[in-house]
C-alpha positions in Angstrom: 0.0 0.0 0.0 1.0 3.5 -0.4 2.1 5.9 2.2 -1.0 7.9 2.0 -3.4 5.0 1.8 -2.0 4.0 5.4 -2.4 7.5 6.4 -6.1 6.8 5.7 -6.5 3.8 7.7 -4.5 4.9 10.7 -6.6 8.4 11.1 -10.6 7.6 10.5 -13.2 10.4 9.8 -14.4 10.6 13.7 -10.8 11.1 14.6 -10.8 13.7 12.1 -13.8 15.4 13.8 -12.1 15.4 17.4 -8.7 16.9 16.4 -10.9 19.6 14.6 -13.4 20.4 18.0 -10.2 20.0 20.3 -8.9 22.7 17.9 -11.4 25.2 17.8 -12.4 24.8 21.0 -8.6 26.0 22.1 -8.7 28.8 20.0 -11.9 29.7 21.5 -10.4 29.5 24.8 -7.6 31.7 23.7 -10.2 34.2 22.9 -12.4 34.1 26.3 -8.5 34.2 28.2 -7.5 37.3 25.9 -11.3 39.3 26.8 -10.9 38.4 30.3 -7.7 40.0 30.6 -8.7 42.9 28.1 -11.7 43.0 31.1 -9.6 43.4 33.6 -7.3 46.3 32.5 -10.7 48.1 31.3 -12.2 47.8 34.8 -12.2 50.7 36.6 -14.0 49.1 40.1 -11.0 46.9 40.7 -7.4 48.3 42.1 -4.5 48.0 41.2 -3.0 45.4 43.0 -6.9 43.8 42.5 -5.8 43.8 38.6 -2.7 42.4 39.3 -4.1 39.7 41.5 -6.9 38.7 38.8 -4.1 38.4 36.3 -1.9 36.5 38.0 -5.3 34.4 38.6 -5.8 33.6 35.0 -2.2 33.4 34.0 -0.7 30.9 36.2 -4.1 28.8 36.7 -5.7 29.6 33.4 -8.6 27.4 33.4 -9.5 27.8 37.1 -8.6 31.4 36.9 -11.1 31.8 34.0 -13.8 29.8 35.0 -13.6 32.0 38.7 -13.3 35.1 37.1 -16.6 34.5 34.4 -18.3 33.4 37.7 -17.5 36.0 40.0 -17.6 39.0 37.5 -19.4 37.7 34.2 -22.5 39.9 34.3 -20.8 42.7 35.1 -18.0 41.8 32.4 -20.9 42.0 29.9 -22.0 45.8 31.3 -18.7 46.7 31.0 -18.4 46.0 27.2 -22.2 47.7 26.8 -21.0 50.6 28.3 -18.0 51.2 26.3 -19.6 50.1 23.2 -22.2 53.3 23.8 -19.3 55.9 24.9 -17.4 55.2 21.8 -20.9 55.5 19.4 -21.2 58.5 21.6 -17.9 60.0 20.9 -18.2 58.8 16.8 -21.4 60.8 16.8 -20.4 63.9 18.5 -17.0 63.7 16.2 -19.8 63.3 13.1 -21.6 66.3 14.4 -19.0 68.5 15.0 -17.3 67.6 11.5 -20.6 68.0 9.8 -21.8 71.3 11.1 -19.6 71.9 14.0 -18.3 75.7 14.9 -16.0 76.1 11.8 -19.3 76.0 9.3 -20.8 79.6 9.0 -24.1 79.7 9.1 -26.8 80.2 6.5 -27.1 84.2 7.6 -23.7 84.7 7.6 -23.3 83.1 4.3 -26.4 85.2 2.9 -24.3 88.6 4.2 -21.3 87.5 2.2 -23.1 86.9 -1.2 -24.6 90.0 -0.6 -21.1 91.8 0.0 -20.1 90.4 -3.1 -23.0 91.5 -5.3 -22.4 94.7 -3.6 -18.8 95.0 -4.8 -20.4 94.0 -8.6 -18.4 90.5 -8.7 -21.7 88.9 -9.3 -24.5 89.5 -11.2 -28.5 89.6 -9.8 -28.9 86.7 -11.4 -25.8 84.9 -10.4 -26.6 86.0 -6.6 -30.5 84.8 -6.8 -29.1 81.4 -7.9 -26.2 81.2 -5.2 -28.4 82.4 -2.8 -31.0 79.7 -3.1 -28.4 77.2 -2.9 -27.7 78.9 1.1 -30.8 78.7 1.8 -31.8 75.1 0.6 -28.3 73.6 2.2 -26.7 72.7 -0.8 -23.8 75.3 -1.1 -21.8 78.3 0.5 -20.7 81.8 -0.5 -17.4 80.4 -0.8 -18.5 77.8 -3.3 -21.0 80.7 -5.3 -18.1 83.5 -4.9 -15.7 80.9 -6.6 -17.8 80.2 -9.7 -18.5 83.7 -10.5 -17.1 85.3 -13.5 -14.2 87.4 -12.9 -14.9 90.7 -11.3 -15.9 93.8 -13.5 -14.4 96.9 -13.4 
């Protein structure tokens, strides 16, 4: 027989199966260990020698240190996570916010002012300035934007 018929025989289907759930349930472990610890730097309850005594815990008796750890603090491990799931959407959206219209965007008034500063210095014409200014006022452009794409200035 060949080498890889053998192979075959010596390593059936179920045993197959095992090595792959042994597997993946050890990288799944890895992953629990890795949020546990992640848990316990994020805490801000515990002290720090409280940190350092959980961690020494789970490093030198991993499995008993986990299994303690899930069932002394699990639920709050879980309200943890929640929490700073909802300050960093909090923090995105107030970032979005202030990018989108934040301090640094004029206003529709002030824009309005500008255009009609530049109509007065005859940069634009009426026309030009009734179609810029409708753009202000429906949201879909600025002075800046209207003042660029005006013809060049009469004299």
């Amino acid at each position: 027989m060949s080498a890889q018929t053998y192979l075959a025989y010596d390593y059936p289907l179920l045993s197959v199966f095992w090595s792959m759930l042994l597997f993946f349930l050890g990288v799944l472990w890895f992953v629990l260990l890795f949020r546990i610890v992640v848990d316990i730097f994020r805490d801000d309850v515990l002290s720090g020698w409280a940190k350092a005594g959980w961690l020494v815990f789970t490093i030198l008796l991993p499995f008993l240190g986990v299994f303690v750890y899930v069932i002394a603090r699990g639920k709050d491990m879980g309200r943890r996570e929640i929490a700073q799931a909802r300050a960093q959407q909090e923090a995105f959206d107030a970032h979005i916010r202030e990018a989108a219209g934040g301090p640094g965007r004029p206003s529709s008034a002030d824009e309005l002012s500008k255009l009609s500063e530049i109509r007065a210095r005859g940069d634009i014409t009426d026309e030009e300035f009734r179609r810029a200014k409708e753009l202000v006022l429906t949201g879909h452009g600025s002075a800046e934007h209207a003042g660029s794409t005006a013809r060049t200035p009469r004299r």
